[in-house]
PDB file of the backbone (N, CA, C, O) and the ligand in Angstrom, with CONECT records:
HET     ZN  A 101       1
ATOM      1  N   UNK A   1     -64.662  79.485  35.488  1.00  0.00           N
ATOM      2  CA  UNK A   1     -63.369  78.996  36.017  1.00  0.00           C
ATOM      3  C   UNK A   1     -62.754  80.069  36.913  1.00  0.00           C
ATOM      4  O   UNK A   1     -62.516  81.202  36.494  1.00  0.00           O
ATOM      5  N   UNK A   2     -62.514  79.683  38.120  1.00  0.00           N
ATOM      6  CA  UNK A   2     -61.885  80.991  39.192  1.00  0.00           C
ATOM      7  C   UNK A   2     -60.797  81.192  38.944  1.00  0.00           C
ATOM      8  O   UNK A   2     -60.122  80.171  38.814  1.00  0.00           O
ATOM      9  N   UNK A   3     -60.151  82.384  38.773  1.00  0.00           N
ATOM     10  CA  UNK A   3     -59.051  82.728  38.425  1.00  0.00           C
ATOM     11  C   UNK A   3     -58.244  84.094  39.472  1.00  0.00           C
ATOM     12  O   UNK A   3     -58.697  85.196  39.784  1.00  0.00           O
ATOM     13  N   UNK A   4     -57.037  83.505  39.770  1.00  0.00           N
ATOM     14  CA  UNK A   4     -56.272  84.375  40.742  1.00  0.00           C
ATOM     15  C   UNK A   4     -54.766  84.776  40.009  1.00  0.00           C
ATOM     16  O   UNK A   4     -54.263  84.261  39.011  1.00  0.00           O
ATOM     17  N   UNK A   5     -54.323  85.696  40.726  1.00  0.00           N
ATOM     18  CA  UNK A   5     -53.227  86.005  40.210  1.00  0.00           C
ATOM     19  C   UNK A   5     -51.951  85.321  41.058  1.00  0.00           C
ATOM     20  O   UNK A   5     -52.200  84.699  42.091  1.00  0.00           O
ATOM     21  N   UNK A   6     -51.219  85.398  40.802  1.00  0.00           N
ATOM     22  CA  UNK A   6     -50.349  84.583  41.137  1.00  0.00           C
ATOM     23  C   UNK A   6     -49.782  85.976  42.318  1.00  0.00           C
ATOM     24  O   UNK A   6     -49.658  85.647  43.497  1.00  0.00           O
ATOM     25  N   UNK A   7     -49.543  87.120  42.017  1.00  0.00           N
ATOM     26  CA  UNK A   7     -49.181  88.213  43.101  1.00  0.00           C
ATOM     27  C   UNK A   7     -50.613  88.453  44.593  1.00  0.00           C
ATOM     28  O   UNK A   7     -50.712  89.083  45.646  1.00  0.00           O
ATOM     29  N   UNK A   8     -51.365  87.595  43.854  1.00  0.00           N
ATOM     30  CA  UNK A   8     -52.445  87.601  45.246  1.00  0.00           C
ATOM     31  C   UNK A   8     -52.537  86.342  45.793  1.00  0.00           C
ATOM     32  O   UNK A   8     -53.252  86.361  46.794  1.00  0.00           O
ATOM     33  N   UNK A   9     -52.194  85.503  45.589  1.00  0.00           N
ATOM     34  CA  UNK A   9     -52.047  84.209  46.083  1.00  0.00           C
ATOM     35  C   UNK A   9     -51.263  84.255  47.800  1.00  0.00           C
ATOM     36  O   UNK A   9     -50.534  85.208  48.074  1.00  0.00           O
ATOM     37  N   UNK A  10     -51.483  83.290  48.697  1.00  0.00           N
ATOM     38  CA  UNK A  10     -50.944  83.129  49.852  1.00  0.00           C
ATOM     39  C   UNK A  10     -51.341  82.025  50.331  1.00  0.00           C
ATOM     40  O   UNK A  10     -52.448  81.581  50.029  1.00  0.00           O
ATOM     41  N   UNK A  11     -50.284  81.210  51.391  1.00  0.00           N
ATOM     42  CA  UNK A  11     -50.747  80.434  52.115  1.00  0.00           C
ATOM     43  C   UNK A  11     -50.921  80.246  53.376  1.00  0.00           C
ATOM     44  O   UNK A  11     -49.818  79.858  53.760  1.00  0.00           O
ATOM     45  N   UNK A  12     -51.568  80.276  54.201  1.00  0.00           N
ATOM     46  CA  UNK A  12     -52.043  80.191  55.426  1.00  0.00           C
ATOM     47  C   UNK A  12     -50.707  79.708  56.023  1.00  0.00           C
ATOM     48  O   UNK A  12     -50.202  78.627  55.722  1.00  0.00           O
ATOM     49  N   UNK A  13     -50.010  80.850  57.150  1.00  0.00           N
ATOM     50  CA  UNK A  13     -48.881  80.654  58.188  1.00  0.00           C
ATOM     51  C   UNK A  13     -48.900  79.515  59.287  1.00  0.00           C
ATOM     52  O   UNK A  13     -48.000  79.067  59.998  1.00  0.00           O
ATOM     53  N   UNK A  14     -50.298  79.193  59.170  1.00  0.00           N
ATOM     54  CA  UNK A  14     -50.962  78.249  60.269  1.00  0.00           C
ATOM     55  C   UNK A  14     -51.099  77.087  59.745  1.00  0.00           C
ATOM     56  O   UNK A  14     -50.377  76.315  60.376  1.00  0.00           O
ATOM     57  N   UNK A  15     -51.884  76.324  58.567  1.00  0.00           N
ATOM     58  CA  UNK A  15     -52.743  75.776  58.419  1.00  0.00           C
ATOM     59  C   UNK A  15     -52.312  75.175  56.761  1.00  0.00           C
ATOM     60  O   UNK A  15     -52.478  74.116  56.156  1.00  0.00           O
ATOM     61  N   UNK A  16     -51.743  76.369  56.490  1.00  0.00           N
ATOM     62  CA  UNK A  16     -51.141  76.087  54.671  1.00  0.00           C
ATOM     63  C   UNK A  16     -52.284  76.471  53.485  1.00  0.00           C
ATOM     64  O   UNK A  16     -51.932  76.645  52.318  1.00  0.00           O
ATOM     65  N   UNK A  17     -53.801  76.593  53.949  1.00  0.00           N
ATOM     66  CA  UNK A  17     -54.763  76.849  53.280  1.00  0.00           C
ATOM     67  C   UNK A  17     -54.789  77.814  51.816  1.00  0.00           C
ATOM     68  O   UNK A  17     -55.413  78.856  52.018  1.00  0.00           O
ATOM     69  N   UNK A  18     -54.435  77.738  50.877  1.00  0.00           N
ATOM     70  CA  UNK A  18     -54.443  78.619  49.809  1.00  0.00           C
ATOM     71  C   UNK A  18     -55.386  79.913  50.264  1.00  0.00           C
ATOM     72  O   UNK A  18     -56.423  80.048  50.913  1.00  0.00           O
ATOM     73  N   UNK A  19     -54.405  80.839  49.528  1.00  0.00           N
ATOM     74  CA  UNK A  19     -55.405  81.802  50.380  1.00  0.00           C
ATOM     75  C   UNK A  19     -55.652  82.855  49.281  1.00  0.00           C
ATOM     76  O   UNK A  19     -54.810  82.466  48.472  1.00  0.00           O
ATOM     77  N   UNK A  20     -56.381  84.196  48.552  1.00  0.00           N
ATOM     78  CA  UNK A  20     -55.917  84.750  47.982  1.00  0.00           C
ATOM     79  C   UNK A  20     -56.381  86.444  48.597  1.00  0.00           C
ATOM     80  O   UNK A  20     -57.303  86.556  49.405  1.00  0.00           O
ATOM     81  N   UNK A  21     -55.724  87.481  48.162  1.00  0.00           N
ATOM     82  CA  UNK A  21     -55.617  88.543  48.440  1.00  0.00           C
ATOM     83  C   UNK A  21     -56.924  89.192  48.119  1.00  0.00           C
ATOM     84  O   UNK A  21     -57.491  90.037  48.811  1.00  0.00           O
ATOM     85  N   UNK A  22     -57.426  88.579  46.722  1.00  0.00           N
ATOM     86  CA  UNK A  22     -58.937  89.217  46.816  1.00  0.00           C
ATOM     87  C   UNK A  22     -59.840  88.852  47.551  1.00  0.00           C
ATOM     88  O   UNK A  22     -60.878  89.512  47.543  1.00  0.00           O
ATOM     89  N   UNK A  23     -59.735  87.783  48.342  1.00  0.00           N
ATOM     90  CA  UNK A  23     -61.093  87.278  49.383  1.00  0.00           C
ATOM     91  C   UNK A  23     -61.114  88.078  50.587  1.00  0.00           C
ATOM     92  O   UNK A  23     -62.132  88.255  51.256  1.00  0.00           O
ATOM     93  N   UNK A  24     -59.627  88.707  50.936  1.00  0.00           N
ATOM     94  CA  UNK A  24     -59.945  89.415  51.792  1.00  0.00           C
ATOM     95  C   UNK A  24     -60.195  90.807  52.178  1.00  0.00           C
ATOM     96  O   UNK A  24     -59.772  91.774  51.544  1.00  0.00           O
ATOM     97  N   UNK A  25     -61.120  90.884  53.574  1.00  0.00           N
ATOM     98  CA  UNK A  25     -61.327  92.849  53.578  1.00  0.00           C
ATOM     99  C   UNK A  25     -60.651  93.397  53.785  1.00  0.00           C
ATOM    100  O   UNK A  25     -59.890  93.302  54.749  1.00  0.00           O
ATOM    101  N   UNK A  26     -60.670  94.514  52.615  1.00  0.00           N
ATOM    102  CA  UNK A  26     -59.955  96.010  52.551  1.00  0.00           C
ATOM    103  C   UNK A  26     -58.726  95.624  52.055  1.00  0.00           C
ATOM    104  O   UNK A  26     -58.607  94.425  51.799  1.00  0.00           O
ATOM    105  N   UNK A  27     -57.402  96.646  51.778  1.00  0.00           N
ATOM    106  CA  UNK A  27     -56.840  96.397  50.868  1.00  0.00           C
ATOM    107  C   UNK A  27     -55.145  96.419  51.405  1.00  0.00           C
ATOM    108  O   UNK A  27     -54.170  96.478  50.655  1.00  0.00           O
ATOM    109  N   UNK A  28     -55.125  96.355  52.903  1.00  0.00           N
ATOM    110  CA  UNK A  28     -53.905  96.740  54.370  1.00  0.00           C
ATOM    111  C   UNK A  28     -54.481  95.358  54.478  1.00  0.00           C
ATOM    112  O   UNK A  28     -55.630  94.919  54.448  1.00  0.00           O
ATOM    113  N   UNK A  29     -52.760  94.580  54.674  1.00  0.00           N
ATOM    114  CA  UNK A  29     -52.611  93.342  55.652  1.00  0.00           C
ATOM    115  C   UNK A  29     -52.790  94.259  57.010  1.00  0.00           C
ATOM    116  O   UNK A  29     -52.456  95.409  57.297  1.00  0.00           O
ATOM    117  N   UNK A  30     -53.336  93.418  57.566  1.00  0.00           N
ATOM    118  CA  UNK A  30     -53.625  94.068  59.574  1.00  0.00           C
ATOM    119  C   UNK A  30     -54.015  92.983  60.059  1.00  0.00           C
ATOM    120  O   UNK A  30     -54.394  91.962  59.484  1.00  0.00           O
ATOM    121  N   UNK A  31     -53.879  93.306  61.549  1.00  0.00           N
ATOM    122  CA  UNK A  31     -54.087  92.090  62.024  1.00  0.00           C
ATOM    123  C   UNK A  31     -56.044  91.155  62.275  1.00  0.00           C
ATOM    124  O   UNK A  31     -56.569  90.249  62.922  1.00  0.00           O
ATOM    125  N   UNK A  32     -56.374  92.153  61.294  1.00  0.00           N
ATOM    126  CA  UNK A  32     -58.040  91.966  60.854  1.00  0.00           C
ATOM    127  C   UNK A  32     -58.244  90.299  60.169  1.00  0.00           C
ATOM    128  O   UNK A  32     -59.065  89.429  60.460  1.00  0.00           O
ATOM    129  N   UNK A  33     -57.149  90.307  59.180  1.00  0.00           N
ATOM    130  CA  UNK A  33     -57.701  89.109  58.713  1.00  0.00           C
ATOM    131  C   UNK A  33     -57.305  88.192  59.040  1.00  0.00           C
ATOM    132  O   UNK A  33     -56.088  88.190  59.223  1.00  0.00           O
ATOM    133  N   UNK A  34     -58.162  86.731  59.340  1.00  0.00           N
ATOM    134  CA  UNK A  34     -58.370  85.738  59.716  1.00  0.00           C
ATOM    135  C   UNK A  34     -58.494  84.672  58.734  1.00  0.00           C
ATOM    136  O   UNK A  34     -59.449  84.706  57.959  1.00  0.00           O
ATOM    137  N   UNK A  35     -57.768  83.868  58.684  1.00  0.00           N
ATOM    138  CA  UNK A  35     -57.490  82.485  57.819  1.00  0.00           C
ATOM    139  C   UNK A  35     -58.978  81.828  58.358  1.00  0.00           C
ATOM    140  O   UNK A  35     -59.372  81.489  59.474  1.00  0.00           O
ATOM    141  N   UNK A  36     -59.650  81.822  56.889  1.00  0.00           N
ATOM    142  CA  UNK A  36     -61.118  81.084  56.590  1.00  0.00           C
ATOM    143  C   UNK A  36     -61.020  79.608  57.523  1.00  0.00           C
ATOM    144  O   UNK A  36     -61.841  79.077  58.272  1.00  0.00           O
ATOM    145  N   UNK A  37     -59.870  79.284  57.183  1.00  0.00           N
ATOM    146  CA  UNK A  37     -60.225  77.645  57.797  1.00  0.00           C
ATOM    147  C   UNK A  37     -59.868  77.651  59.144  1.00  0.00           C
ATOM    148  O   UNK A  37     -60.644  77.126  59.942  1.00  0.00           O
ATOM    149  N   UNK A  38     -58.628  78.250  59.614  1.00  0.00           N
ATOM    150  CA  UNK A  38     -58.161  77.605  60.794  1.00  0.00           C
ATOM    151  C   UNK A  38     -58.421  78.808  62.189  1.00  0.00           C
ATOM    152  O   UNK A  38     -58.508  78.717  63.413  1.00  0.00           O
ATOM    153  N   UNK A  39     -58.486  80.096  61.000  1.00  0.00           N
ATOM    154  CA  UNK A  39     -58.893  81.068  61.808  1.00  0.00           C
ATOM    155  C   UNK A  39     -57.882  81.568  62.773  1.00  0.00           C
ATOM    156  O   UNK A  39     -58.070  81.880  63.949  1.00  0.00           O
ATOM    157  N   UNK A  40     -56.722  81.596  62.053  1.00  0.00           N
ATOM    158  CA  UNK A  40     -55.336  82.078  62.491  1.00  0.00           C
ATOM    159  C   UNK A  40     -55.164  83.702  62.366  1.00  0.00           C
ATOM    160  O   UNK A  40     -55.469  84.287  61.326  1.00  0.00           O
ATOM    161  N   UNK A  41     -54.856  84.105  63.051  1.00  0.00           N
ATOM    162  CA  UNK A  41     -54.200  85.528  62.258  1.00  0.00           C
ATOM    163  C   UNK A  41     -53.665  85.614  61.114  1.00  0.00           C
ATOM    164  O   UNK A  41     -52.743  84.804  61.204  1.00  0.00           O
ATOM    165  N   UNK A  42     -53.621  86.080  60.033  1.00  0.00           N
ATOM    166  CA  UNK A  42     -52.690  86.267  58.688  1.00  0.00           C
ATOM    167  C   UNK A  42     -52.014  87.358  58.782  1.00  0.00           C
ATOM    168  O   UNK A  42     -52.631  88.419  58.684  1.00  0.00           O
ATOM    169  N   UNK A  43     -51.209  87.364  58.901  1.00  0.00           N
ATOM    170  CA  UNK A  43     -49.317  88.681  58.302  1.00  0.00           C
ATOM    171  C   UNK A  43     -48.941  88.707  56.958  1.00  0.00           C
ATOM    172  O   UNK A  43     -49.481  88.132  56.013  1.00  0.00           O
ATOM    173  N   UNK A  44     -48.143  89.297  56.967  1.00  0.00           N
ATOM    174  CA  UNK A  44     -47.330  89.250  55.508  1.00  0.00           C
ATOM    175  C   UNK A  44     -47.004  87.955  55.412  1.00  0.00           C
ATOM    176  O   UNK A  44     -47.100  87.415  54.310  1.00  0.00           O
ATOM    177  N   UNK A  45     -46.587  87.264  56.474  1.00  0.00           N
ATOM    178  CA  UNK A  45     -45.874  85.786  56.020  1.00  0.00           C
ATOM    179  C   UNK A  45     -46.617  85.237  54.988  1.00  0.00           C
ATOM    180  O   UNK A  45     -46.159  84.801  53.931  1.00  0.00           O
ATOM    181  N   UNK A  46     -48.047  85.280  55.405  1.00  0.00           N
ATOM    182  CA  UNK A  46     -48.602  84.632  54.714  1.00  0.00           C
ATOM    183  C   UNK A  46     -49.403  84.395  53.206  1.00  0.00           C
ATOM    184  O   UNK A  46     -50.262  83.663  52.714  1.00  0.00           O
ATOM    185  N   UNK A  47     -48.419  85.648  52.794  1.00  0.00           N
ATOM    186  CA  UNK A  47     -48.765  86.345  51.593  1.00  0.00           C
ATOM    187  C   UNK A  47     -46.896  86.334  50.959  1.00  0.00           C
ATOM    188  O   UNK A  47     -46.915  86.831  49.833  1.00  0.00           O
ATOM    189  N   UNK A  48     -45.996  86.087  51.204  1.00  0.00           N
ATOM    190  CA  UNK A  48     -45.051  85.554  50.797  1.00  0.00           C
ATOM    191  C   UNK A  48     -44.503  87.464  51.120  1.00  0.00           C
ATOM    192  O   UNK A  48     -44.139  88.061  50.108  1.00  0.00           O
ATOM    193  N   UNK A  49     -44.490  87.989  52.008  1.00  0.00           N
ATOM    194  CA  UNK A  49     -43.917  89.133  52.046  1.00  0.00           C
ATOM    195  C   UNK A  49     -43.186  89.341  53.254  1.00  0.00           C
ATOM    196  O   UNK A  49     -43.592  88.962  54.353  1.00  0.00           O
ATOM    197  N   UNK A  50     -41.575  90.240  52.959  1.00  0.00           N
ATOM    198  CA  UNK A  50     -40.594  90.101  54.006  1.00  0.00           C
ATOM    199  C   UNK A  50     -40.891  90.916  55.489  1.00  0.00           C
ATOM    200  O   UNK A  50     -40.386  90.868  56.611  1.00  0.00           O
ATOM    201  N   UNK A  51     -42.192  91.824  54.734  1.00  0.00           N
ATOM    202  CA  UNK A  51     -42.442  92.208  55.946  1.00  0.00           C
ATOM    203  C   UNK A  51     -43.569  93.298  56.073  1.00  0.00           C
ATOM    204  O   UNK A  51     -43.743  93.951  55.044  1.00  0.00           O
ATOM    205  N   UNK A  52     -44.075  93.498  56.756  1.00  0.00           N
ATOM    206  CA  UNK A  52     -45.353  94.439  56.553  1.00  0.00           C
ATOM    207  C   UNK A  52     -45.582  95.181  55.246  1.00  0.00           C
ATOM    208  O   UNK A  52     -46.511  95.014  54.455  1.00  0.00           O
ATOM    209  N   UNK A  53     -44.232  96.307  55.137  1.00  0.00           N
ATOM    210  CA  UNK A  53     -44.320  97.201  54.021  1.00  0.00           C
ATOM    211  C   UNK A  53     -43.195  97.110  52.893  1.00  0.00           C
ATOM    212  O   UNK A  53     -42.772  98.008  52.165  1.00  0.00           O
ATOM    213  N   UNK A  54     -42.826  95.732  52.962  1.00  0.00           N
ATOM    214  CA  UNK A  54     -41.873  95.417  52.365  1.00  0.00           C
ATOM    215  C   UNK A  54     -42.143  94.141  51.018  1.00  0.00           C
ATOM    216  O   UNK A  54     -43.120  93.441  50.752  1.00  0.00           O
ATOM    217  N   UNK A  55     -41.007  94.250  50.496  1.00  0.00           N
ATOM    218  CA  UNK A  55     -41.072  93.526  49.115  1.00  0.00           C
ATOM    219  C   UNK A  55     -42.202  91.940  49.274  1.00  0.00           C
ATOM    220  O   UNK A  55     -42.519  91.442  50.354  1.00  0.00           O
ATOM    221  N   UNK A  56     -42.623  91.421  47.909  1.00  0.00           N
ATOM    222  CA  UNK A  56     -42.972  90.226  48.198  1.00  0.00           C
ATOM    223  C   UNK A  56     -42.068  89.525  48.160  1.00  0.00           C
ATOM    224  O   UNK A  56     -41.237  90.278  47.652  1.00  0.00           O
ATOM    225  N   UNK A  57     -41.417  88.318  48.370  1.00  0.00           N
ATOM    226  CA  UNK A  57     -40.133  87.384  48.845  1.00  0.00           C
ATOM    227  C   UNK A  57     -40.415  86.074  47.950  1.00  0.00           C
ATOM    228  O   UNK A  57     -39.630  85.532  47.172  1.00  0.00           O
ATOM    229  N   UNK A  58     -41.789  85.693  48.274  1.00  0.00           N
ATOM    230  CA  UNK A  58     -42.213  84.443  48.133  1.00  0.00           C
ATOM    231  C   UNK A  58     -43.771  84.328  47.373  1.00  0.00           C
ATOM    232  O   UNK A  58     -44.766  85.004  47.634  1.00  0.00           O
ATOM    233  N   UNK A  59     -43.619  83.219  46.332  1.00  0.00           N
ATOM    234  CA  UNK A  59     -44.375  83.189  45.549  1.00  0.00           C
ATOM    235  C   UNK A  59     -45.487  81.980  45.451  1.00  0.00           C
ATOM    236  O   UNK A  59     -44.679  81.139  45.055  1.00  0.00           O
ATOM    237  N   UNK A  60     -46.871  81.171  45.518  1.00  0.00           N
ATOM    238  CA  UNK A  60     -47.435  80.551  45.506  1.00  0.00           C
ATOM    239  C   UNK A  60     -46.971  79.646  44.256  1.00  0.00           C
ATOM    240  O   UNK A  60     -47.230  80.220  43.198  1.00  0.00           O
ATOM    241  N   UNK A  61     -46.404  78.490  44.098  1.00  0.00           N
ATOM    242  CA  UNK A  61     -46.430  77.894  43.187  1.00  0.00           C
ATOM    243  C   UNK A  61     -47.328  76.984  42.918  1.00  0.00           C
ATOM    244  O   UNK A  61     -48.246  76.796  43.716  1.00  0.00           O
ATOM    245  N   UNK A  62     -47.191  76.023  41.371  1.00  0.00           N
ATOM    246  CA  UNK A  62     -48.058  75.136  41.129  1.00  0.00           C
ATOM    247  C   UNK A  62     -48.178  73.724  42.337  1.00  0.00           C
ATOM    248  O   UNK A  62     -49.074  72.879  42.301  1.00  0.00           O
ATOM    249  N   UNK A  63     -47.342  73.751  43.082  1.00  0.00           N
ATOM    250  CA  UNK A  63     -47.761  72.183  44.442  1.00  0.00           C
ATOM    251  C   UNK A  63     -48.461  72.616  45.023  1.00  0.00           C
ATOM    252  O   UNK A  63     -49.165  71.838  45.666  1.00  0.00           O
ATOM    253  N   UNK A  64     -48.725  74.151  45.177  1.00  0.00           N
ATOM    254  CA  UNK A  64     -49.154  75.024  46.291  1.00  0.00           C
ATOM    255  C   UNK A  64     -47.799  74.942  47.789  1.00  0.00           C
ATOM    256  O   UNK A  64     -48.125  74.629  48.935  1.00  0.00           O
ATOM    257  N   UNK A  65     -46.429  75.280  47.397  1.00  0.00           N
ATOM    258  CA  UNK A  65     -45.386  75.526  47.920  1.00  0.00           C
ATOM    259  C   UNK A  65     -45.105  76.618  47.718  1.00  0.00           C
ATOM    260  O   UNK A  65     -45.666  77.010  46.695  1.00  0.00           O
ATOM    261  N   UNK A  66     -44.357  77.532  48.286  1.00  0.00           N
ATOM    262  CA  UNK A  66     -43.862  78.517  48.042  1.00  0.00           C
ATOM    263  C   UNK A  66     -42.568  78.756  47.324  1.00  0.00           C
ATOM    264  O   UNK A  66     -41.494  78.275  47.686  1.00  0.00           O
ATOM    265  N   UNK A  67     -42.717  79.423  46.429  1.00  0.00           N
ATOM    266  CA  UNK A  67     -41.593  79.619  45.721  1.00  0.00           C
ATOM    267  C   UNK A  67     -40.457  80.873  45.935  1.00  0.00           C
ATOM    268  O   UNK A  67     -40.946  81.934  46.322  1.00  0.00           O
ATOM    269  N   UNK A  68     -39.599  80.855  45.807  1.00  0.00           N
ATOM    270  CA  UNK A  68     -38.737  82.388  46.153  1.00  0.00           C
ATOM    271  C   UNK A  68     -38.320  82.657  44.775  1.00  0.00           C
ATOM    272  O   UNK A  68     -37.181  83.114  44.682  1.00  0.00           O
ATOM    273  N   UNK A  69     -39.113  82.447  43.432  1.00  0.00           N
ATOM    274  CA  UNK A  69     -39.157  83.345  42.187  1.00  0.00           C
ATOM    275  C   UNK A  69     -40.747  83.106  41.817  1.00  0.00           C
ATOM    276  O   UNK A  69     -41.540  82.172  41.937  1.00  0.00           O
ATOM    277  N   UNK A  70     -40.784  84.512  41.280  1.00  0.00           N
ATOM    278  CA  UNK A  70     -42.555  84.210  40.623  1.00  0.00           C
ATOM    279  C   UNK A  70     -42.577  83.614  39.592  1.00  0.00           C
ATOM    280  O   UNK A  70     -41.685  83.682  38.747  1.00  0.00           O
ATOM    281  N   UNK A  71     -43.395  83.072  39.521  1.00  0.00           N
ATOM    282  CA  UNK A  71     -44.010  81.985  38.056  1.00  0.00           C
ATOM    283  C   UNK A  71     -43.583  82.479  37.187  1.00  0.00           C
ATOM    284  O   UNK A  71     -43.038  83.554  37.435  1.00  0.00           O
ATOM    285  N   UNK A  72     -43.577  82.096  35.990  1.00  0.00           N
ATOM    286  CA  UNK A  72     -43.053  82.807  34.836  1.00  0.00           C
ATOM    287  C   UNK A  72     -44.212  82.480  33.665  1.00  0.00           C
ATOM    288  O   UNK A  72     -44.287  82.974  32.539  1.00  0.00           O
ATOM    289  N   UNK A  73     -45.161  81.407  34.348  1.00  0.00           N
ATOM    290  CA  UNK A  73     -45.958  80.819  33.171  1.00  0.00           C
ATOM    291  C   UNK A  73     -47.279  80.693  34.188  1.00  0.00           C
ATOM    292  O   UNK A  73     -47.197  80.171  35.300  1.00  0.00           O
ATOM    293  N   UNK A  74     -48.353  81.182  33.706  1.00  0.00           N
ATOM    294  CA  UNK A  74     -49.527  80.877  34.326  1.00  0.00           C
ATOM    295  C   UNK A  74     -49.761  79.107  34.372  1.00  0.00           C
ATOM    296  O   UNK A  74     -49.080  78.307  33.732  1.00  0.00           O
ATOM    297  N   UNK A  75     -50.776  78.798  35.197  1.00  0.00           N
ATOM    298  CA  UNK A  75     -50.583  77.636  36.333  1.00  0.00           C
ATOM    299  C   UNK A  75     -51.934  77.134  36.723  1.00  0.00           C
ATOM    300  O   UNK A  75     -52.856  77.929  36.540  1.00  0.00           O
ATOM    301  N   UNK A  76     -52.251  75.865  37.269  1.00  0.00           N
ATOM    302  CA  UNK A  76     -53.524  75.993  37.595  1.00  0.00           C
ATOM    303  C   UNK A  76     -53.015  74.999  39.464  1.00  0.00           C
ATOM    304  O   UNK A  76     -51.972  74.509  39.898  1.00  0.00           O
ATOM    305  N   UNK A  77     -53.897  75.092  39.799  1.00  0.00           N
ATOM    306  CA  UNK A  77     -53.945  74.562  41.364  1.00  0.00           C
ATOM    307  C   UNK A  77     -55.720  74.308  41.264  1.00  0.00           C
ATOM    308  O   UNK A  77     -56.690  75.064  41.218  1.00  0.00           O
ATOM    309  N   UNK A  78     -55.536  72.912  41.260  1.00  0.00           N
ATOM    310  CA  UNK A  78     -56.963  72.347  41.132  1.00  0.00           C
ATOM    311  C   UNK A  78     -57.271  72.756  40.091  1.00  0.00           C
ATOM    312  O   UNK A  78     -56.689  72.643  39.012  1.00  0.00           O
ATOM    313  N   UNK A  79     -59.127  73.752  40.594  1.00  0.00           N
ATOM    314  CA  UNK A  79     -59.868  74.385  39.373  1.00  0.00           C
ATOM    315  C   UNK A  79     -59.362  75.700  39.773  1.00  0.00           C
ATOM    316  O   UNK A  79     -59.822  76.470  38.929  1.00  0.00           O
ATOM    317  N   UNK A  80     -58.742  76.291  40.514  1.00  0.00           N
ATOM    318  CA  UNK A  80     -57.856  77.242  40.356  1.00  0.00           C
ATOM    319  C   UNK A  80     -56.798  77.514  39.024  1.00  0.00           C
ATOM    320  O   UNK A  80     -55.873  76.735  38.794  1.00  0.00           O
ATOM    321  N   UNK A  81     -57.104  78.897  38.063  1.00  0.00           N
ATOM    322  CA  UNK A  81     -55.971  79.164  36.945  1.00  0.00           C
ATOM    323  C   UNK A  81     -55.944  80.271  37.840  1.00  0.00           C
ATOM    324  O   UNK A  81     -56.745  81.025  38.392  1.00  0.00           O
ATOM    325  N   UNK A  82     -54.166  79.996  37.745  1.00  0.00           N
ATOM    326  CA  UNK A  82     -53.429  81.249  38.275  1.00  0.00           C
ATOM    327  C   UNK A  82     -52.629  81.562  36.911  1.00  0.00           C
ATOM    328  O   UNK A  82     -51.990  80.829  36.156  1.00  0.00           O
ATOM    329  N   UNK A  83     -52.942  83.063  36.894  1.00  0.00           N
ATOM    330  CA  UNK A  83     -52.473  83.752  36.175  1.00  0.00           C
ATOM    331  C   UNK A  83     -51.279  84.564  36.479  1.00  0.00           C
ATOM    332  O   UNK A  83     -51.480  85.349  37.406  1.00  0.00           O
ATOM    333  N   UNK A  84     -50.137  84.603  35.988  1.00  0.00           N
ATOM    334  CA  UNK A  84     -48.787  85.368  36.133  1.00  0.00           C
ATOM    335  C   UNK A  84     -48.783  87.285  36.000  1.00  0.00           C
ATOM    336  O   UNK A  84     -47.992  88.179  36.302  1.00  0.00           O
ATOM    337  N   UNK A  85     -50.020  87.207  35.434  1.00  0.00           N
ATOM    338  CA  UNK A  85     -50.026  88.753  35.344  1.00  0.00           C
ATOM    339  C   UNK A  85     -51.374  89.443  35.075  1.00  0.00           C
ATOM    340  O   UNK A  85     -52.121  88.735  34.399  1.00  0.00           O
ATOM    341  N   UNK A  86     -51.842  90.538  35.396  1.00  0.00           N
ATOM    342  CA  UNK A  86     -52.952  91.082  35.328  1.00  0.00           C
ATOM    343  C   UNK A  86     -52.971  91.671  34.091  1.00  0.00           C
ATOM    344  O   UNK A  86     -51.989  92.243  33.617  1.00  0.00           O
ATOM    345  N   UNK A  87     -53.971  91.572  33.571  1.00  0.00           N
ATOM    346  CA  UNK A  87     -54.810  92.635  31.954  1.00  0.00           C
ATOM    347  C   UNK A  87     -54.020  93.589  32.013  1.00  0.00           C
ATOM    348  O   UNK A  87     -53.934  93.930  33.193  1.00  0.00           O
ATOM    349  N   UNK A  88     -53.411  94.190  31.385  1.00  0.00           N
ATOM    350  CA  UNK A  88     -53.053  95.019  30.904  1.00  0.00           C
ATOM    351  C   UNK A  88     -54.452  96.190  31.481  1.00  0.00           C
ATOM    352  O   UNK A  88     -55.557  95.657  31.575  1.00  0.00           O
ATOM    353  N   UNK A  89     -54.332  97.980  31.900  1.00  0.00           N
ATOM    354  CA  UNK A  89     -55.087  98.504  31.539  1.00  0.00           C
ATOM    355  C   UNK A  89     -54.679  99.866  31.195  1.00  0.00           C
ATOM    356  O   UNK A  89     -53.772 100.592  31.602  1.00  0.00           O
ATOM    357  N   UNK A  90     -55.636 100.006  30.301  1.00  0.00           N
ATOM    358  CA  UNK A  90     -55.246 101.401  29.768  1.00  0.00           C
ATOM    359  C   UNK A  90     -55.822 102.531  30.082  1.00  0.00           C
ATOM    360  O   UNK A  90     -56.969 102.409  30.511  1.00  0.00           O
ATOM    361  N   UNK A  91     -55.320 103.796  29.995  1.00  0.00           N
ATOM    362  CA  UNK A  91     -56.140 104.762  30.657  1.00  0.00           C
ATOM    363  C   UNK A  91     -56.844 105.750  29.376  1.00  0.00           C
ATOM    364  O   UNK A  91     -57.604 106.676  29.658  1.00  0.00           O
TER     365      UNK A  91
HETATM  366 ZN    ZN A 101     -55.166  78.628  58.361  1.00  0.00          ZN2+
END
């Protein structure tokens, strides 16, 4: 079952395409990555963030809409489970 986090989640500025933060290369929004489907540029917009190096704003919800609070309860989108928070890790 594929599983994303709900802080890596995004939707395509172009196109609306669910998108998530781990599919793409390296670990800097830049103007490198390219929306799989429509093949748009991706920004912060499209990751629900106010601005390059700035806060996230906006959150992927369960319609696949954006939300302006994060989930509070893990979620699924399709066969997508989105999870509200990462494992715990310990050092
Ligand atoms: Zn797109």
């Amino acid at each position: 079952m594929p599983l994303a986090y709900v802080d890596s989640l995004g939707l395509c500025e172009h196109c609306q395409t669910l998108l998530s933060l781990e599919s793409m290369p390296g670990d800097a929004i830049n103007g490198d990555w390219k929306c799989p489907s429509c093949k748009g540029i991706l920004t912060h917009r499209s990751f629900g963030y106010e601005s390059e190096q700035g806060h996230k704003v906006q959150w992927v919800g369960p319609r696949k809409k954006w939300l302006s609070r994060k989930p509070q309860k893990d979620f699924r989108i399709g066969k997508l489970e989105v999870a509200v928070s990462r494992p715990m890790v310990f050092w």
